[in-house]
PAVO-40066 format. One record per residue (C-alpha): z, y, x; chain; residue in one letter; residue number from 1. Coordinates in nm, 4 decimals, decimal comma. Layout:
# residues N
<atom><w>Z</w><v>Y</v><u>X</u><chaine>A</chaine><residu>A</residu><num>NUM</num></atom>
...
# end
This chain:
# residues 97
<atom><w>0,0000</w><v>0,0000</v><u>0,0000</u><chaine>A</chaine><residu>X</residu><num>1</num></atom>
<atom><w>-0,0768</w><v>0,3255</v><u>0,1469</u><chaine>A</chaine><residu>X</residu><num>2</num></atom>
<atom><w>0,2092</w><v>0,5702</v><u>0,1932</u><chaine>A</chaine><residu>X</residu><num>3</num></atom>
<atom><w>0,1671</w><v>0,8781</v><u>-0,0571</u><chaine>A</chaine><residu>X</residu><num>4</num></atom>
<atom><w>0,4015</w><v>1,0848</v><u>0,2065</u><chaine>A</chaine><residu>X</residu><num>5</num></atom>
<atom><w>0,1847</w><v>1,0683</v><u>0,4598</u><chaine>A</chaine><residu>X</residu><num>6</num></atom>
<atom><w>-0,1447</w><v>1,1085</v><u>0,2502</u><chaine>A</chaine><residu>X</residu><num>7</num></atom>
<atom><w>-0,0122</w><v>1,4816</v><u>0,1020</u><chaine>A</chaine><residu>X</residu><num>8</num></atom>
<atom><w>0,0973</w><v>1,5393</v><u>0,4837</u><chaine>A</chaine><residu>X</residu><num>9</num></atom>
<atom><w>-0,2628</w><v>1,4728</v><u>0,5763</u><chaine>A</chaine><residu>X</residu><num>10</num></atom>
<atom><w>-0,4243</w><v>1,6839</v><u>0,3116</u><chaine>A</chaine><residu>X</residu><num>11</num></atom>
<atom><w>-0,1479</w><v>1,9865</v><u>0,3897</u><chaine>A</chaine><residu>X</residu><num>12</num></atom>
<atom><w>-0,3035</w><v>1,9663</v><u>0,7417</u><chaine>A</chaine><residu>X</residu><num>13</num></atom>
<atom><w>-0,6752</w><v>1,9809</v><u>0,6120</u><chaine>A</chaine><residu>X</residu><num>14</num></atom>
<atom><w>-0,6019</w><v>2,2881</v><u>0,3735</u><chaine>A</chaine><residu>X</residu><num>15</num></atom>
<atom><w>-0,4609</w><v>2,4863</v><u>0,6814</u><chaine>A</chaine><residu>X</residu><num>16</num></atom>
<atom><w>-0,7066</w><v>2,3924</v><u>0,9647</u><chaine>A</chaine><residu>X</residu><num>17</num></atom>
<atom><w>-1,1215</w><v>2,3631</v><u>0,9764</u><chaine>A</chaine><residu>X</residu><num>18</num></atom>
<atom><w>-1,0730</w><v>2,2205</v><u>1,3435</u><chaine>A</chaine><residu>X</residu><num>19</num></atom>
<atom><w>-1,2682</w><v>1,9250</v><u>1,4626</u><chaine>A</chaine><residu>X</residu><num>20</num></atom>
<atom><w>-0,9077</w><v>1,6953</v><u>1,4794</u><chaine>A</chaine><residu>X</residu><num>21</num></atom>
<atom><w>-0,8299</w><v>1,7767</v><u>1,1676</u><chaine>A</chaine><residu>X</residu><num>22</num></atom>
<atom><w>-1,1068</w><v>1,6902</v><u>1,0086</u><chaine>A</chaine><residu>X</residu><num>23</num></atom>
<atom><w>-1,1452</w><v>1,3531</v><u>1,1376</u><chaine>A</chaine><residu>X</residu><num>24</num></atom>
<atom><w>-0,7888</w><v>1,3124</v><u>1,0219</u><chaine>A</chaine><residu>X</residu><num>25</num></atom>
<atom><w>-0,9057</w><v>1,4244</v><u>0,6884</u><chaine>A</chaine><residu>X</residu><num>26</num></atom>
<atom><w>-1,2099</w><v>1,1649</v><u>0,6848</u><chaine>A</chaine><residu>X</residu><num>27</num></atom>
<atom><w>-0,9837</w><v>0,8728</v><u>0,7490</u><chaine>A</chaine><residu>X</residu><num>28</num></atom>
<atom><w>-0,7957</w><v>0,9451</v><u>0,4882</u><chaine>A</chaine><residu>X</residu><num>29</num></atom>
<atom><w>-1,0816</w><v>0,9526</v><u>0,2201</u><chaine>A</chaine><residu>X</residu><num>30</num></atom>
<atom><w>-1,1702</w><v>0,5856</v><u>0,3455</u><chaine>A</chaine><residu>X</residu><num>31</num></atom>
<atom><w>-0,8298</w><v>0,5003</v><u>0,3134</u><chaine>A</chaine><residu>X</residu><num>32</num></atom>
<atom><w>-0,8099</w><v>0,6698</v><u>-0,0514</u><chaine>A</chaine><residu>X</residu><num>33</num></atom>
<atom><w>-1,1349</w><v>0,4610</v><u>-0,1076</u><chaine>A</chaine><residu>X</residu><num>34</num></atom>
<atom><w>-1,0391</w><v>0,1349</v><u>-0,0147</u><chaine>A</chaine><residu>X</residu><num>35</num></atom>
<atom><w>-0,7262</w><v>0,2091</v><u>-0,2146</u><chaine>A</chaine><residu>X</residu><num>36</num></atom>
<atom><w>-0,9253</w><v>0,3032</v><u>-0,5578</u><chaine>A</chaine><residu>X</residu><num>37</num></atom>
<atom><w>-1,1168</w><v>-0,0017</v><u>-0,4643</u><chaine>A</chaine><residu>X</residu><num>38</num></atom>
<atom><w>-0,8380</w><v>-0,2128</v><u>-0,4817</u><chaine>A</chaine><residu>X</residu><num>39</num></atom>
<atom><w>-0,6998</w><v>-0,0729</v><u>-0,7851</u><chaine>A</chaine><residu>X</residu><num>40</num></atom>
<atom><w>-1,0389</w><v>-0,1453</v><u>-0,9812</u><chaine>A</chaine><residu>X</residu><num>41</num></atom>
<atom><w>-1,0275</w><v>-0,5483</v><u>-0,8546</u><chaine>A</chaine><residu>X</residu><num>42</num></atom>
<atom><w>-0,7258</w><v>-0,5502</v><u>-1,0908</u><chaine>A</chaine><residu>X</residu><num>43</num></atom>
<atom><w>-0,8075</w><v>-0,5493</v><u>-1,5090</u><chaine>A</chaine><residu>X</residu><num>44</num></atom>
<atom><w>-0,6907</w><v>-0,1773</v><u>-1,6378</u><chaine>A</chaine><residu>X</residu><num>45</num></atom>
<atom><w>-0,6208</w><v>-0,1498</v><u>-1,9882</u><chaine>A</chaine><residu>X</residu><num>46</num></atom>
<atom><w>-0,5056</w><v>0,1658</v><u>-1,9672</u><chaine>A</chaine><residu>X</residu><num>47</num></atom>
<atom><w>-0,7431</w><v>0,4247</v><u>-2,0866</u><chaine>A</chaine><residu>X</residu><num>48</num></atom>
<atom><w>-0,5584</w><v>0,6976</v><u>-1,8926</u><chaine>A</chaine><residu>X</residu><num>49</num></atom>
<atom><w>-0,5720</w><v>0,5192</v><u>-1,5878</u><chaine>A</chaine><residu>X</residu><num>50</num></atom>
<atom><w>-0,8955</w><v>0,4918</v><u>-1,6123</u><chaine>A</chaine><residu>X</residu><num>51</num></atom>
<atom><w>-0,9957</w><v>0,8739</v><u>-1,6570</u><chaine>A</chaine><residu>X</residu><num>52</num></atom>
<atom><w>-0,7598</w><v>0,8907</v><u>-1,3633</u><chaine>A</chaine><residu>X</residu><num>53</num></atom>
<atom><w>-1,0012</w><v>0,6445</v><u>-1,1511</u><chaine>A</chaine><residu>X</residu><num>54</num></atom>
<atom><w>-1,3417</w><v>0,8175</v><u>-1,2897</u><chaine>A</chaine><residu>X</residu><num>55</num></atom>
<atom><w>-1,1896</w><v>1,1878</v><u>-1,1576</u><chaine>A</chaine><residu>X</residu><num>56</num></atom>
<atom><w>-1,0677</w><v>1,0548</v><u>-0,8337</u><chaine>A</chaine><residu>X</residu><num>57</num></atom>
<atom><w>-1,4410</w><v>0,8893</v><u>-0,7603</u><chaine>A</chaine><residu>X</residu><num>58</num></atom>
<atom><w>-1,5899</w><v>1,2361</v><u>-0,8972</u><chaine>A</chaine><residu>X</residu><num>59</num></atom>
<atom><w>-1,4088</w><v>1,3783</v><u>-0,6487</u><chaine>A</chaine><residu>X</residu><num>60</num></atom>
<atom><w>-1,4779</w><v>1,1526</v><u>-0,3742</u><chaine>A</chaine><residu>X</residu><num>61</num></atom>
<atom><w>-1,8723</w><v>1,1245</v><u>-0,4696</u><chaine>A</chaine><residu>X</residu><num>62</num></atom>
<atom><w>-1,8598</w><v>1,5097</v><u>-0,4540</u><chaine>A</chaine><residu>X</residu><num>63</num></atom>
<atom><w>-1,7305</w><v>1,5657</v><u>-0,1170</u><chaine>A</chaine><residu>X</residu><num>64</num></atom>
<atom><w>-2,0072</w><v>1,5270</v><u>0,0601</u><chaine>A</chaine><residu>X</residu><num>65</num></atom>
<atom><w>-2,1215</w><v>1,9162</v><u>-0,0637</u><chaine>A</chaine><residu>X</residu><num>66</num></atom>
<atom><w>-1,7883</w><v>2,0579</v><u>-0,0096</u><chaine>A</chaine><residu>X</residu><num>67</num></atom>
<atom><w>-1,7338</w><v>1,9299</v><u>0,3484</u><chaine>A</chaine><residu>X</residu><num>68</num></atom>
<atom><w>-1,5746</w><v>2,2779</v><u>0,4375</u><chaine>A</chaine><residu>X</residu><num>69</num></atom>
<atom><w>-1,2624</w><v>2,2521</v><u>0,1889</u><chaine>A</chaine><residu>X</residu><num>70</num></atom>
<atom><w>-1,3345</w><v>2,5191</v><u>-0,0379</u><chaine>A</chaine><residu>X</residu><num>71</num></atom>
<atom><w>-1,1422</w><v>2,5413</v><u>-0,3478</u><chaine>A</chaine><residu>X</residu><num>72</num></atom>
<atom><w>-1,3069</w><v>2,2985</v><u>-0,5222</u><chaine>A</chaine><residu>X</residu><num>73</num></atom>
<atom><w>-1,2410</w><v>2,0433</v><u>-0,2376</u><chaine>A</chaine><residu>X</residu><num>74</num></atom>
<atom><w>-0,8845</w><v>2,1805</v><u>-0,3297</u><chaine>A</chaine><residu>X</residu><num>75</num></atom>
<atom><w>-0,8150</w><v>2,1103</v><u>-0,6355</u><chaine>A</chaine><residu>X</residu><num>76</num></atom>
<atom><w>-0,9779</w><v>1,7861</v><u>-0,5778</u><chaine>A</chaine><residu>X</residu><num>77</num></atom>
<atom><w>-0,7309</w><v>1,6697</v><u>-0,3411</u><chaine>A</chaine><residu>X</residu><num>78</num></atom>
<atom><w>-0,4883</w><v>1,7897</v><u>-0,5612</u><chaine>A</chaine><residu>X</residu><num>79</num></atom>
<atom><w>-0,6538</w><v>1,5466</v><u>-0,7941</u><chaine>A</chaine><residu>X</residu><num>80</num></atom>
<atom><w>-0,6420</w><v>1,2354</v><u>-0,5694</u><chaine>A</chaine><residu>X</residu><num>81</num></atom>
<atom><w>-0,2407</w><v>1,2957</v><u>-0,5200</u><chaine>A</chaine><residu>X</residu><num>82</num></atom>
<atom><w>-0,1836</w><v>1,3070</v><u>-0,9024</u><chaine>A</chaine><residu>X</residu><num>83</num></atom>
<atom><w>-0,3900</w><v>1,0230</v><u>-0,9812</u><chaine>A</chaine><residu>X</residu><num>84</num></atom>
<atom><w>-0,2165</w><v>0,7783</v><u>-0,6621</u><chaine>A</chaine><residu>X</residu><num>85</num></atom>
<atom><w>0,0895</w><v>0,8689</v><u>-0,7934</u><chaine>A</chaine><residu>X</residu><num>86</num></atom>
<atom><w>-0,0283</w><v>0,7673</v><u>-1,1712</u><chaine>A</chaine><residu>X</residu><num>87</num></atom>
<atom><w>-0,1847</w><v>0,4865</v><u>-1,0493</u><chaine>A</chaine><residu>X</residu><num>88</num></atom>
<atom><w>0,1456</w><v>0,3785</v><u>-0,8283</u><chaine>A</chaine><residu>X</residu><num>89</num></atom>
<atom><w>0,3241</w><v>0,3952</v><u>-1,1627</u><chaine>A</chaine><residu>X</residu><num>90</num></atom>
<atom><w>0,1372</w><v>0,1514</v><u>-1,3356</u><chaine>A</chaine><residu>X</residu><num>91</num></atom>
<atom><w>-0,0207</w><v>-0,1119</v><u>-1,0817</u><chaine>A</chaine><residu>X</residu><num>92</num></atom>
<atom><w>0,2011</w><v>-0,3406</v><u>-0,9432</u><chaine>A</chaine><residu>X</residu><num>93</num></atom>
<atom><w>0,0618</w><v>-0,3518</v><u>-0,6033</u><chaine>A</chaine><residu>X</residu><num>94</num></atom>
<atom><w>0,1444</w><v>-0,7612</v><u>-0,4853</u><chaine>A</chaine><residu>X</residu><num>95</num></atom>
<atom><w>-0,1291</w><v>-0,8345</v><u>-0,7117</u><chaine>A</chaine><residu>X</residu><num>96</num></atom>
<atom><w>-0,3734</w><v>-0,6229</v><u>-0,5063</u><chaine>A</chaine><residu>X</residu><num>97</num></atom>
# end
C-alpha cells in the first residue's frame, strides 16, 4: 500500500519547485498513483462513488501530459488524487489487492 504521508509530501514539493529533481520526484509518484488506481480497479467496486472517484483521478492523470508545468489545473488535480486515495483507502481493504 502506498503511504498517503509521503505522497502529499511529494506533491507539497512539486507545487513549490519547477526544478529538474523535483520533477522527477513528481513523475514517480504519478506511476506510483497509477499502479495504485490499477490495483484498486482489479478488485469489483460497487460503489458508485468510488467509482466517480476512479474516473476523476484517471482524468487527471490522462490530462497531465498538457499541464506538465503545474499550473493550477495540475493543482487542483493533485488535490484530486489525495481526496480520492484517501476515499479509496476507506473503502478497499487492501490484502485483497
Amino acid at each position: 500500500m502506498i503511504d498517503i504521508s509521503e505522497i502529499e509530501k511529494l506533491f507539497l514539493l512539486s507545487k513549490i519547485s519547477i526544478g529538474r529533481d523535483e520533477l522527477v520526484s513528481y513523475s514517480a509518484t504519478l506511476d506510483d498513483m497509477l499502479e495504485y488506481m490499477e490495483n484498486l480497479k482489479r478488485i469489483k467496486a460497487d460503489n458508485e462513488e468510488m467509482v466517480s472517484v476512479l474516473s476523476l483521478n484517471e482524468f487527471c492523470l490522462n490530462s497531465r501530459n498538457e499541464y506538465d508545468h503545474l499550473g493550477d489545473f495540475g493543482l487542483k488535480c493533485s488535490k484530486q488524487y489525495l481526496d480520492g486515495f484517501i476515499r479509496a483507502d476507506k473503502v478497499f481493504d487492501h490484502d485483497e489487492r
